[in-house]
Backbone as XML, in Angstrom:
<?xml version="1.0"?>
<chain id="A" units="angstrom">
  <residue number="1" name="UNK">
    <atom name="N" x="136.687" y="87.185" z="124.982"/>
    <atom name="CA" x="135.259" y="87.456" z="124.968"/>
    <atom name="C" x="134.593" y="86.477" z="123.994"/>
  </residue>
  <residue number="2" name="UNK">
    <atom name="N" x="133.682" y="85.667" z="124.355"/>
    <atom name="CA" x="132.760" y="84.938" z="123.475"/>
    <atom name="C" x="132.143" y="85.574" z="122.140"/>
  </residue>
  <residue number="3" name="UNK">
    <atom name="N" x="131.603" y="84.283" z="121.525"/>
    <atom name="CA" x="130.262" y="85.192" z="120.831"/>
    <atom name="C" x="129.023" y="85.724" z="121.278"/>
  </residue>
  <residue number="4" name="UNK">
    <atom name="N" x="128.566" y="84.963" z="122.564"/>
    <atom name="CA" x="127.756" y="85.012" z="122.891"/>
    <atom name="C" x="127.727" y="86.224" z="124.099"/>
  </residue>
  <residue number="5" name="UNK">
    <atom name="N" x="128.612" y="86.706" z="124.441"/>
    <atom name="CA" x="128.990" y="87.942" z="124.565"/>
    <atom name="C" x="128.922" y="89.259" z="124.281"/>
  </residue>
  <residue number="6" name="UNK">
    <atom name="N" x="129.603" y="89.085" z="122.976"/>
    <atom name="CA" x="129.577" y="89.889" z="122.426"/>
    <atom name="C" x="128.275" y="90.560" z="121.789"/>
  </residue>
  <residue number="7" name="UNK">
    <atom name="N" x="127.201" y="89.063" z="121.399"/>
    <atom name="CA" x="126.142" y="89.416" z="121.141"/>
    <atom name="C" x="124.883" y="90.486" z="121.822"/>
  </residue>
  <residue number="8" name="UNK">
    <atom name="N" x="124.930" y="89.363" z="122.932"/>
    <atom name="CA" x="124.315" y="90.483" z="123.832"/>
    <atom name="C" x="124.385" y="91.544" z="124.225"/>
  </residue>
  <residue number="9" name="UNK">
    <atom name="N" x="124.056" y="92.552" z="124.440"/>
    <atom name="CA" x="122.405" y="92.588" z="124.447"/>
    <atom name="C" x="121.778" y="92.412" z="123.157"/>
  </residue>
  <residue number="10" name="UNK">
    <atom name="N" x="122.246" y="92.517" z="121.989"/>
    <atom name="CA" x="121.625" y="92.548" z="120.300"/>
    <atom name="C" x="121.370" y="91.392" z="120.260"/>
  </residue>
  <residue number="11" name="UNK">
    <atom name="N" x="121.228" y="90.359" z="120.900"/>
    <atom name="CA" x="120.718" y="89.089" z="120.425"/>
    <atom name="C" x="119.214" y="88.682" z="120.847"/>
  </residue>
  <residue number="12" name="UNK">
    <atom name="N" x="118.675" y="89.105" z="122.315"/>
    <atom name="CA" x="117.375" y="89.195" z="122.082"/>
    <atom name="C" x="116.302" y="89.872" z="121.469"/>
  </residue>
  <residue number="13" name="UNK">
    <atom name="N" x="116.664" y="91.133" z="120.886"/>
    <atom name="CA" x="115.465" y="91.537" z="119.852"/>
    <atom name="C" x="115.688" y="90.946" z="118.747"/>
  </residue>
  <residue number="14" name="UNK">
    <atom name="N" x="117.131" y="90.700" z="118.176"/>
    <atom name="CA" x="117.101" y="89.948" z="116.953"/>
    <atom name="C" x="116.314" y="88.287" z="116.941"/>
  </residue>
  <residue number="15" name="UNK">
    <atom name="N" x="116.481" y="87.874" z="118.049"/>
    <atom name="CA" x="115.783" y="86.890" z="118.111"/>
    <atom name="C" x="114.172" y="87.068" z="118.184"/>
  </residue>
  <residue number="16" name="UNK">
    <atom name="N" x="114.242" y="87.917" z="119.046"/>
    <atom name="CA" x="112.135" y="88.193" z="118.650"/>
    <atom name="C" x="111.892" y="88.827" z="117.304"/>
  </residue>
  <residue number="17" name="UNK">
    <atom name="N" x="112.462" y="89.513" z="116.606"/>
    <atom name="CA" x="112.200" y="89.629" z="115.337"/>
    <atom name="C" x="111.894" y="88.328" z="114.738"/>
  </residue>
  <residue number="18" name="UNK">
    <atom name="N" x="112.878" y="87.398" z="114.740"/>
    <atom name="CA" x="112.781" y="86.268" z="113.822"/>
    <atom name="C" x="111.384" y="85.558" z="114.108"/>
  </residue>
  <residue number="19" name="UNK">
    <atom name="N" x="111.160" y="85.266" z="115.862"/>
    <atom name="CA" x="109.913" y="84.870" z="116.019"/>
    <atom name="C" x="108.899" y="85.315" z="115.688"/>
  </residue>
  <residue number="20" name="UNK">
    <atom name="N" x="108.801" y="86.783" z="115.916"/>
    <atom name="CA" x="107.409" y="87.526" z="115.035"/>
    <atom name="C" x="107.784" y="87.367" z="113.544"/>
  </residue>
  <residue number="21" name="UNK">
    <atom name="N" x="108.243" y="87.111" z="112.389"/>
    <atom name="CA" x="108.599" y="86.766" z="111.140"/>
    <atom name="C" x="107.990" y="85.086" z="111.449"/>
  </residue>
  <residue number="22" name="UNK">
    <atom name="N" x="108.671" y="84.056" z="112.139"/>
    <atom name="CA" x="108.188" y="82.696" z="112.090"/>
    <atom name="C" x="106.466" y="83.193" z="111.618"/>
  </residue>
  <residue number="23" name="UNK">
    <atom name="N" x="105.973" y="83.515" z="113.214"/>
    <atom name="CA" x="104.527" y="83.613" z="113.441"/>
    <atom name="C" x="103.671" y="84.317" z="112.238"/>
  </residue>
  <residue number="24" name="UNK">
    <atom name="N" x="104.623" y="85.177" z="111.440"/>
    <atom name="CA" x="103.506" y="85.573" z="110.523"/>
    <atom name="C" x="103.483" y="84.942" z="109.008"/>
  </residue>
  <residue number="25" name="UNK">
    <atom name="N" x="104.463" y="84.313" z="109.316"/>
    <atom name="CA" x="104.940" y="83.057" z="108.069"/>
    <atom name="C" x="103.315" y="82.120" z="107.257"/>
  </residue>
  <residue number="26" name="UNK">
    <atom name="N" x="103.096" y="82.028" z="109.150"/>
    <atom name="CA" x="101.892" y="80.928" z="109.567"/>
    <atom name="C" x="101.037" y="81.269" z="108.779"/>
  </residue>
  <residue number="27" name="UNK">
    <atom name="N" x="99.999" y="80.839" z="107.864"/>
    <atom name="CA" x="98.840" y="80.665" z="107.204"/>
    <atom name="C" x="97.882" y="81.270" z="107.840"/>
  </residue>
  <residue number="28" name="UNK">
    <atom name="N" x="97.549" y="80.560" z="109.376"/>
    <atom name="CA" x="96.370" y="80.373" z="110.147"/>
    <atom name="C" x="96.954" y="80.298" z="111.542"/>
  </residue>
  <residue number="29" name="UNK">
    <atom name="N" x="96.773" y="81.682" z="112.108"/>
    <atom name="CA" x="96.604" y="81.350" z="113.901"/>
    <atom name="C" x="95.822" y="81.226" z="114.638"/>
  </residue>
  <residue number="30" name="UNK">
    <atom name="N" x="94.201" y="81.155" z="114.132"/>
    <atom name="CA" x="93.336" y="81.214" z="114.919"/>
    <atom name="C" x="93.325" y="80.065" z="115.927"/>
  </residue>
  <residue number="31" name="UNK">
    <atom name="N" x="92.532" y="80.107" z="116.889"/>
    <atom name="CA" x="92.080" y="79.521" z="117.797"/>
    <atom name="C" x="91.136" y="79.096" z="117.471"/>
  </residue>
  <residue number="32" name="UNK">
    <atom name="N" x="90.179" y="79.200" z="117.133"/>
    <atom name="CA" x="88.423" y="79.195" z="116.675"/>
    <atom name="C" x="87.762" y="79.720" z="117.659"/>
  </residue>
  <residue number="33" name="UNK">
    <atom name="N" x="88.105" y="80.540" z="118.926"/>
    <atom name="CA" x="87.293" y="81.297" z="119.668"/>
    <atom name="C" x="86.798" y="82.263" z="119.473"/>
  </residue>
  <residue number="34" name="UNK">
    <atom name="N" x="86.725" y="82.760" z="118.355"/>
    <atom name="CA" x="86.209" y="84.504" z="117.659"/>
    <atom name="C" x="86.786" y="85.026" z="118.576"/>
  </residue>
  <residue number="35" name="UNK">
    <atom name="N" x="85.606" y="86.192" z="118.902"/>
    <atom name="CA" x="86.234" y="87.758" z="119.644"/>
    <atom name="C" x="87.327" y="87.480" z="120.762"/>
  </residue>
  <residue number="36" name="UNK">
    <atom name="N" x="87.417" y="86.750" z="121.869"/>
    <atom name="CA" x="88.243" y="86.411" z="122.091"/>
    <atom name="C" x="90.288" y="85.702" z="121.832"/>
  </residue>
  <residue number="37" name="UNK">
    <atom name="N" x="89.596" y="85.113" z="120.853"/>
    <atom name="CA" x="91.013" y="84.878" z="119.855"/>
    <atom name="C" x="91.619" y="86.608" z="119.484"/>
  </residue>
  <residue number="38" name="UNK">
    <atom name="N" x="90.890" y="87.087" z="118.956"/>
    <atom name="CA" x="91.182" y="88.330" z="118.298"/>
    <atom name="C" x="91.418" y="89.331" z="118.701"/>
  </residue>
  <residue number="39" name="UNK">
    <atom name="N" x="90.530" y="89.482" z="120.463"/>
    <atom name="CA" x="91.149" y="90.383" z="121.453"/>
    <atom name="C" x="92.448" y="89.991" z="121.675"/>
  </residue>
  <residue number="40" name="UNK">
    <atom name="N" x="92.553" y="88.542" z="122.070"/>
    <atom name="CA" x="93.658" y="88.485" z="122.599"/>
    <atom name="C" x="95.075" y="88.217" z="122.005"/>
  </residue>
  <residue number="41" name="UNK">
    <atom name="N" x="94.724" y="88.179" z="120.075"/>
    <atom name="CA" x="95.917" y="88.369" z="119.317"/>
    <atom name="C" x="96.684" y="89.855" z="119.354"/>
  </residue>
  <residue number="42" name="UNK">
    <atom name="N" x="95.201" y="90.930" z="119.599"/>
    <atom name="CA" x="95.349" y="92.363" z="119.552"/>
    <atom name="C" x="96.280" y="92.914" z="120.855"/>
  </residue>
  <residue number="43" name="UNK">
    <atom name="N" x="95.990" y="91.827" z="121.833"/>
    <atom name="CA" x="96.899" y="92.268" z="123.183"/>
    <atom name="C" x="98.425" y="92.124" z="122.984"/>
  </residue>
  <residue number="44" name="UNK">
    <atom name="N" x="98.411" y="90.234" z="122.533"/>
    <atom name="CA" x="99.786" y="89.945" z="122.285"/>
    <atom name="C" x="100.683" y="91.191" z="121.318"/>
  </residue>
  <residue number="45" name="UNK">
    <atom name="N" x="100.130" y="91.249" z="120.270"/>
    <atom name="CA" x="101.112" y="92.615" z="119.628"/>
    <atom name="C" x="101.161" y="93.450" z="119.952"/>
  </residue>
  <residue number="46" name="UNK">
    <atom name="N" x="100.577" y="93.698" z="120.742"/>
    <atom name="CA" x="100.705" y="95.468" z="121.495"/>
    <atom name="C" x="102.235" y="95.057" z="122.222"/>
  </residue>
  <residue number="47" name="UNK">
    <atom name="N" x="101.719" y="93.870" z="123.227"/>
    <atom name="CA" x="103.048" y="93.217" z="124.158"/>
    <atom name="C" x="103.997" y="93.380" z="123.415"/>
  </residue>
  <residue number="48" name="UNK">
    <atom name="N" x="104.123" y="92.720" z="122.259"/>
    <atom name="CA" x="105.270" y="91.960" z="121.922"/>
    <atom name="C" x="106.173" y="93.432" z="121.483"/>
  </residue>
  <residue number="49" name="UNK">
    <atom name="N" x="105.222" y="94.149" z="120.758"/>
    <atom name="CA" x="106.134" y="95.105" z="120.338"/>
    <atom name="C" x="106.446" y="96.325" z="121.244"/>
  </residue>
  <residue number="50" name="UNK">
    <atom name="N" x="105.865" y="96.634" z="122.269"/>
    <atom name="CA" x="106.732" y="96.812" z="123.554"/>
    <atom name="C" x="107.710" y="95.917" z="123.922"/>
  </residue>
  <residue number="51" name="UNK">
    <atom name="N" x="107.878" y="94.951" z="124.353"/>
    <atom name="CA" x="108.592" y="94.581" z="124.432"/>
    <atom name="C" x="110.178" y="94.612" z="123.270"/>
  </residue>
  <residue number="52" name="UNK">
    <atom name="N" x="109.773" y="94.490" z="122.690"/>
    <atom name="CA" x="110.403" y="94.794" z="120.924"/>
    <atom name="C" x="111.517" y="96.038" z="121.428"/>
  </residue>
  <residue number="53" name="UNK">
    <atom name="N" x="110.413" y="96.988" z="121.508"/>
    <atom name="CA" x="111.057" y="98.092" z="121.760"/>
    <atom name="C" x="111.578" y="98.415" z="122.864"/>
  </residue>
  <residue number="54" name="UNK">
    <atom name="N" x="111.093" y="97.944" z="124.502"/>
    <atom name="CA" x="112.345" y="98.006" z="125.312"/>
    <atom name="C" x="114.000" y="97.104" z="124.825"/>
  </residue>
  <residue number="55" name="UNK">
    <atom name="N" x="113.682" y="95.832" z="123.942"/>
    <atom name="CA" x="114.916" y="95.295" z="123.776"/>
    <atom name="C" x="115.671" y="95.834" z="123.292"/>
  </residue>
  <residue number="56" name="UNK">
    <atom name="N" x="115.229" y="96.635" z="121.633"/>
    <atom name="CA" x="115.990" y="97.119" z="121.011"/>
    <atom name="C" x="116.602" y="98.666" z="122.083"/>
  </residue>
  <residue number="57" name="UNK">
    <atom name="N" x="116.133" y="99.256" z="122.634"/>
    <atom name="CA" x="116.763" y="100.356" z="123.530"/>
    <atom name="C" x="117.260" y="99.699" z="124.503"/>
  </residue>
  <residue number="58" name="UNK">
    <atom name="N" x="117.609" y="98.841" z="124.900"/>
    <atom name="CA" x="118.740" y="97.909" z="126.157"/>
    <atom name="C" x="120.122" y="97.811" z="125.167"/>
  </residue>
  <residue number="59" name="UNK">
    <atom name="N" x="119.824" y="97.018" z="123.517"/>
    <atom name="CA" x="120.836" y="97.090" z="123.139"/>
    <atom name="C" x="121.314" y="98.675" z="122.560"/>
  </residue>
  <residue number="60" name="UNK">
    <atom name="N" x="120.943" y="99.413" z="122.267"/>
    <atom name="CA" x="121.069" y="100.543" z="121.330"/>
    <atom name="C" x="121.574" y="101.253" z="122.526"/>
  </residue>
  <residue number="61" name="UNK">
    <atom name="N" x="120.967" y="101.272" z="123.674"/>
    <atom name="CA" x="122.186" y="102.012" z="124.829"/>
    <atom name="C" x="123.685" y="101.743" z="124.923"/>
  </residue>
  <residue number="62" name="UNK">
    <atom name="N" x="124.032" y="100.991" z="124.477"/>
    <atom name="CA" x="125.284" y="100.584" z="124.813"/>
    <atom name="C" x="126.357" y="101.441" z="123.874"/>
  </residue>
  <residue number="63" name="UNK">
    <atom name="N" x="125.603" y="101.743" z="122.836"/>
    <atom name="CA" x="126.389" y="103.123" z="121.966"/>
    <atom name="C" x="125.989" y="104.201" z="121.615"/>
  </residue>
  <residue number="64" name="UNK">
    <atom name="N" x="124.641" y="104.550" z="122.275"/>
    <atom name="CA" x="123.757" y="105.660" z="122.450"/>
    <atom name="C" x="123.502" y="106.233" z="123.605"/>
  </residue>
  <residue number="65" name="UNK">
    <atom name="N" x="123.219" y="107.509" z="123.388"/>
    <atom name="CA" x="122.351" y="107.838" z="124.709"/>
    <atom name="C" x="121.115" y="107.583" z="124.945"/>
  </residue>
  <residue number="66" name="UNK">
    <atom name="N" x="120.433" y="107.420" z="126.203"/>
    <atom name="CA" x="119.589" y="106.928" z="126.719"/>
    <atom name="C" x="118.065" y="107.193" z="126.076"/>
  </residue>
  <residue number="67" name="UNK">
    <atom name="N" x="118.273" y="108.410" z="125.895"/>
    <atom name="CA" x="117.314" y="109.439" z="124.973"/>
    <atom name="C" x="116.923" y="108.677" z="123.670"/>
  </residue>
  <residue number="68" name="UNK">
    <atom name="N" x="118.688" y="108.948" z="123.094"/>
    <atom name="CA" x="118.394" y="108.997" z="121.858"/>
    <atom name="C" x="118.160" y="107.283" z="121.642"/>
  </residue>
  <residue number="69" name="UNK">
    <atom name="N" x="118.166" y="106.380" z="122.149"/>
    <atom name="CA" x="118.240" y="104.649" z="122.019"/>
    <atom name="C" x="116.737" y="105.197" z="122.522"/>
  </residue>
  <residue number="70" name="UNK">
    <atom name="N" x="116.199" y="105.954" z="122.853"/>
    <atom name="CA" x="114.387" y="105.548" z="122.829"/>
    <atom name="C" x="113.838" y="105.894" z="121.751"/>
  </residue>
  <residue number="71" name="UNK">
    <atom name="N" x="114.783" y="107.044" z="120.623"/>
    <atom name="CA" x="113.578" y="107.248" z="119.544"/>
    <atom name="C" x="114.325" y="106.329" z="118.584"/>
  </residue>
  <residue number="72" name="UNK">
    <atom name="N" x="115.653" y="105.654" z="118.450"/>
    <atom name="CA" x="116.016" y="104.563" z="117.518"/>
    <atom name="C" x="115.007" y="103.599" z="117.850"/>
  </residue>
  <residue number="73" name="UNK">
    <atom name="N" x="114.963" y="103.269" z="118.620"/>
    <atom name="CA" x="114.083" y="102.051" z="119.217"/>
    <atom name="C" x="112.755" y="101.462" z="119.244"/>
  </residue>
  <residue number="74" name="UNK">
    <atom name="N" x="112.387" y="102.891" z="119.131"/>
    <atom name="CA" x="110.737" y="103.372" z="118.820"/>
    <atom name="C" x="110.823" y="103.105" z="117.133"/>
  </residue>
  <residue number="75" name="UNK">
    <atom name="N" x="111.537" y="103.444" z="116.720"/>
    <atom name="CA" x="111.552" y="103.672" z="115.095"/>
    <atom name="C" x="112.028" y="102.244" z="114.610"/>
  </residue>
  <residue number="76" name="UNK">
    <atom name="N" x="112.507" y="101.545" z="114.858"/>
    <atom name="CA" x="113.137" y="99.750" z="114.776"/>
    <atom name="C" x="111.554" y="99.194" z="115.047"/>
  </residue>
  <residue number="77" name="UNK">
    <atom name="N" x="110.892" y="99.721" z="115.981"/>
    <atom name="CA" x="109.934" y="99.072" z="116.569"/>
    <atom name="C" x="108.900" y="98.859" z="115.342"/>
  </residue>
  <residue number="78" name="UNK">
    <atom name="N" x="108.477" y="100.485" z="115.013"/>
    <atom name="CA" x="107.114" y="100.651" z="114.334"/>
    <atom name="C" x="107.547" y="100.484" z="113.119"/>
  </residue>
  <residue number="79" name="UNK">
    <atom name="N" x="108.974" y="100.243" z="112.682"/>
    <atom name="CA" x="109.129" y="100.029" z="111.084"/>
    <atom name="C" x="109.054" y="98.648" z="111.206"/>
  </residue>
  <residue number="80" name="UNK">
    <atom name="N" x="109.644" y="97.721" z="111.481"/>
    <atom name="CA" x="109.452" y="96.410" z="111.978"/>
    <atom name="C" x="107.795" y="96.298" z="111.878"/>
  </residue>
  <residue number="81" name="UNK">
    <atom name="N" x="107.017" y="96.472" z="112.466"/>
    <atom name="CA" x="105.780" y="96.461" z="112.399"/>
    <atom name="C" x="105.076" y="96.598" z="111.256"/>
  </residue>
  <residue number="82" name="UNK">
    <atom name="N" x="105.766" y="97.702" z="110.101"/>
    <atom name="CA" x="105.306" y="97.945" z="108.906"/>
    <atom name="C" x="105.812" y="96.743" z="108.379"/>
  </residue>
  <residue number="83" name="UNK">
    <atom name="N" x="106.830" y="96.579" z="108.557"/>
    <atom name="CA" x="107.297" y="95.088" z="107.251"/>
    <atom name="C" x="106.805" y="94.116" z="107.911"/>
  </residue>
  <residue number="84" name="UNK">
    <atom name="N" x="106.377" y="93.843" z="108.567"/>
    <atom name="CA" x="105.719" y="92.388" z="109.268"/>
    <atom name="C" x="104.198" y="92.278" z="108.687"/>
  </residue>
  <residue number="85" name="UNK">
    <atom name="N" x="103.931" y="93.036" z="108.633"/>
    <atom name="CA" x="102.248" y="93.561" z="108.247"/>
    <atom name="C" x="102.794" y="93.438" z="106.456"/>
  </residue>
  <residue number="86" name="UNK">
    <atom name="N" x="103.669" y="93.792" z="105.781"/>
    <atom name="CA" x="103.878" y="94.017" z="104.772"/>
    <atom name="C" x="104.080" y="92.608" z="104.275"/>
  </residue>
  <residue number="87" name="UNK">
    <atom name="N" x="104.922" y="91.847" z="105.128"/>
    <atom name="CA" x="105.307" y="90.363" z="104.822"/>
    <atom name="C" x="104.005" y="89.463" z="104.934"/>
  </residue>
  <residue number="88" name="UNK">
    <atom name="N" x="103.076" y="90.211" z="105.243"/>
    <atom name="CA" x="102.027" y="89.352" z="105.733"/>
    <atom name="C" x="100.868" y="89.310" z="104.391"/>
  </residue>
  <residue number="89" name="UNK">
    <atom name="N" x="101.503" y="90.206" z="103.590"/>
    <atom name="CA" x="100.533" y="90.086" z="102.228"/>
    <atom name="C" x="101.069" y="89.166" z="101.465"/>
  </residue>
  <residue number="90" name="UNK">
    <atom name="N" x="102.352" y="88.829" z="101.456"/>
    <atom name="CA" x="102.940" y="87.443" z="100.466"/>
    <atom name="C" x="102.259" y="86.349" z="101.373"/>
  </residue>
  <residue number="91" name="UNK">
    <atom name="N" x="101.568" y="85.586" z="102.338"/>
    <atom name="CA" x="101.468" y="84.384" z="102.617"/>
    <atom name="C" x="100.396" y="84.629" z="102.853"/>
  </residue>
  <residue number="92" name="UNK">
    <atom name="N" x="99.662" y="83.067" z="102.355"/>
    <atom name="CA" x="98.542" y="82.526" z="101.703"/>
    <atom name="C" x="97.535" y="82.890" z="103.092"/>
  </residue>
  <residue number="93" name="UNK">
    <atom name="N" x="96.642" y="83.347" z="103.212"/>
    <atom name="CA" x="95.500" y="82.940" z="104.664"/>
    <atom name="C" x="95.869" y="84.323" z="104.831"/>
  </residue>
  <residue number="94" name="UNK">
    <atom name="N" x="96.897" y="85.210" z="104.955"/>
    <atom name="CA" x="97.037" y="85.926" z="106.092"/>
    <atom name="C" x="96.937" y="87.489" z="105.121"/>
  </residue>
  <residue number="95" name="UNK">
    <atom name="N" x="96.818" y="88.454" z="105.350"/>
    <atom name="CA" x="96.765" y="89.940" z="105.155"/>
    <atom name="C" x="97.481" y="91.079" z="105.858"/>
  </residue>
  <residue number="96" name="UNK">
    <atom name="N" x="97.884" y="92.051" z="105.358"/>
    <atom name="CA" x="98.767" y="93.379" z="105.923"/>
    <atom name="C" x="97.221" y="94.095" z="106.264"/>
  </residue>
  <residue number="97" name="UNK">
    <atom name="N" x="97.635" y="94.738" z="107.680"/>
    <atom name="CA" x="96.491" y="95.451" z="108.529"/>
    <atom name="C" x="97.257" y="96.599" z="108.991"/>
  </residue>
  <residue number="98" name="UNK">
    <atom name="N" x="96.966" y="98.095" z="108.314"/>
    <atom name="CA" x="97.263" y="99.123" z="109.168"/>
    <atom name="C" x="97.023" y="99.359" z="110.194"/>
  </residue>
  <residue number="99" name="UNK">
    <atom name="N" x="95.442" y="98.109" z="110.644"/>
    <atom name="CA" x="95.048" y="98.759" z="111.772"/>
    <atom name="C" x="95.912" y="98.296" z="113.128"/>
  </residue>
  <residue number="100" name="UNK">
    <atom name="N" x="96.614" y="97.039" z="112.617"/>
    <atom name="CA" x="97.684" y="95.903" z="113.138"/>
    <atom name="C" x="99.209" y="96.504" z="113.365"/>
  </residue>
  <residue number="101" name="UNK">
    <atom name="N" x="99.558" y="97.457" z="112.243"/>
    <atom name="CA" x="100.383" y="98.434" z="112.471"/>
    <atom name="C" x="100.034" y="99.597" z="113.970"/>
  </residue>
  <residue number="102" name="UNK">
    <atom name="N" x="98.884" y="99.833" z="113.666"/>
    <atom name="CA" x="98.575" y="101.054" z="114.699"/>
    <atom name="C" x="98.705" y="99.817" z="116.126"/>
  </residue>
  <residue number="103" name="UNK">
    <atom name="N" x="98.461" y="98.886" z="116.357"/>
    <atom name="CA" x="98.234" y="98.474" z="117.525"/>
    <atom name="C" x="99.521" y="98.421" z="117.887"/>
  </residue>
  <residue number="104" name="UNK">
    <atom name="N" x="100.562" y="97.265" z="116.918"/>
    <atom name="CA" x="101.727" y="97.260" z="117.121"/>
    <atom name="C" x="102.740" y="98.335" z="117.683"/>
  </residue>
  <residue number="105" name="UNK">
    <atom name="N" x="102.275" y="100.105" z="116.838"/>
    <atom name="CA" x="103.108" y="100.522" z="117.279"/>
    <atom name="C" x="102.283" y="101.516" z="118.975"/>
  </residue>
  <residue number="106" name="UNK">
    <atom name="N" x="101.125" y="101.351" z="118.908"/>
    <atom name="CA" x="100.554" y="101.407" z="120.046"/>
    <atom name="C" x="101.437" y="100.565" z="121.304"/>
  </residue>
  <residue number="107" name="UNK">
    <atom name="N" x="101.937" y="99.847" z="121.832"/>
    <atom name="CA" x="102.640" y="98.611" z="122.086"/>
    <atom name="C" x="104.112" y="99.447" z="122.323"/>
  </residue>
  <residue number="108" name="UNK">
    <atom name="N" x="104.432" y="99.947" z="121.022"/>
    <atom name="CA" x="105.964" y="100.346" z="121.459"/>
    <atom name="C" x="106.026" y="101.921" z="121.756"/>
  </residue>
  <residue number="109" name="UNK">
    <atom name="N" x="104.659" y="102.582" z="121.592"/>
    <atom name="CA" x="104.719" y="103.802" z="122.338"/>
    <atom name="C" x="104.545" y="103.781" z="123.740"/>
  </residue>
  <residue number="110" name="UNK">
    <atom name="N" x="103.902" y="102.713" z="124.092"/>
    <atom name="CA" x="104.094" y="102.946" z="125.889"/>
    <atom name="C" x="105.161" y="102.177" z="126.313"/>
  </residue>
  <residue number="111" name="UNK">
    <atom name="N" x="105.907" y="101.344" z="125.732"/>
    <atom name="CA" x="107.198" y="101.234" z="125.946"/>
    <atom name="C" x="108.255" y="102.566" z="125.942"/>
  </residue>
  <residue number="112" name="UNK">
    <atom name="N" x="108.181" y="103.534" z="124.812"/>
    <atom name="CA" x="108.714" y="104.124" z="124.515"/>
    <atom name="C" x="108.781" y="105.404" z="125.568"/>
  </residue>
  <residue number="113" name="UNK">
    <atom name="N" x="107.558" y="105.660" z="125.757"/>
    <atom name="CA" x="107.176" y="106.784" z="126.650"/>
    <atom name="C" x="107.499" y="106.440" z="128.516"/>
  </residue>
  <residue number="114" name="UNK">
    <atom name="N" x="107.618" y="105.437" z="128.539"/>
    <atom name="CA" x="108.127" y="105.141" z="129.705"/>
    <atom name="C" x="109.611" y="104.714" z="129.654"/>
  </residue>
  <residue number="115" name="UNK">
    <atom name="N" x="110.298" y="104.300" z="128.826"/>
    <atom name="CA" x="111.500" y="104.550" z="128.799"/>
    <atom name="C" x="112.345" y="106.134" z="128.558"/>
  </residue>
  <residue number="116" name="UNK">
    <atom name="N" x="111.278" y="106.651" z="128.041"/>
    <atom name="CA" x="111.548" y="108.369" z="127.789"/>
    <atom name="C" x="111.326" y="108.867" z="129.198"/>
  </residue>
  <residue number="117" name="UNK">
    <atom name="N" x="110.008" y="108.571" z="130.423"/>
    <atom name="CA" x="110.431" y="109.078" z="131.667"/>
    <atom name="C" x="111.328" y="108.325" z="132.624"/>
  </residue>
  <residue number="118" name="UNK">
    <atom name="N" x="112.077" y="107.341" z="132.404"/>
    <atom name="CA" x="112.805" y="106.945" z="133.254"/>
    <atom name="C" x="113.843" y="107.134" z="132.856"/>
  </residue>
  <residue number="119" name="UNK">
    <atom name="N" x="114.718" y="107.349" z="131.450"/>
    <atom name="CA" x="115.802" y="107.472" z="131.350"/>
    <atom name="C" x="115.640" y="108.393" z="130.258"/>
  </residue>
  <residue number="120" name="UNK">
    <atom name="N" x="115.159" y="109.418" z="130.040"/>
    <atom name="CA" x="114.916" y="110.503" z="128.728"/>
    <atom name="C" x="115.802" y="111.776" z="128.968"/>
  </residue>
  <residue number="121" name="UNK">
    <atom name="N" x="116.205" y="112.068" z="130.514"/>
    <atom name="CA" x="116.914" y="113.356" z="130.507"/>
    <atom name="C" x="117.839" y="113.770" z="130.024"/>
  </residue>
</chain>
């Protein structure tokens, strides 16, 4: 068996972690489009951390039950979200937003809740 094997499924959320960490590294993401930029930063994190959170419950099934890999997953998701927002007060330009938290984990509750009706029984 490889490494790369073995990794998977745990290797794509660990890898989007790192990318959402790169991205909030960043100083400055604007676009200069105002409300637009800002709607559509507000969309991307909703995405991303759905997404977040179906990954982490693809890998967390593999030694969990289906159930229970949705509320680990959910909880990886929205804590992740807190320290990203948290990491975001050490670098220069950028600020921690509860309200950025709420969207984020907005994002991995309808991930969550639809992985709870398709595989929750």
């Amino acid at each position: 068996m490889t490494l790369v094997s073995r990794l998977d499924p745990w290797l794509p959320p660990l890898l989007l972690m790192a990318v959402i960490y790169f991205f909030s590294a960043q100083p400055d993401l604007s676009s200069g489009l105002g409300l637009i930029d800002l709607i559509g930063r507000k969309i991307i994190h909703a995405a991303e951390y759905a997404l977040l959170c179906f990954l982490w419950w693809r890998a967390l099934r593999t030694c969990l039950q289906a159930r229970h890999a949705v509320v680990v997953a959910f909880l990886v998701a929205v804590g992740y979200a807190a320290l990203d927002e948290y990491h975001q007060t050490f670098v220069d330009g950028r600020n921690g937003s509860a309200l950025d938290v709420a969207i984020d984990s907005l994002g991995a509750t309808g991930a969550a809740v639809g992985l709870w009706r398709r595989h929750g029984d």
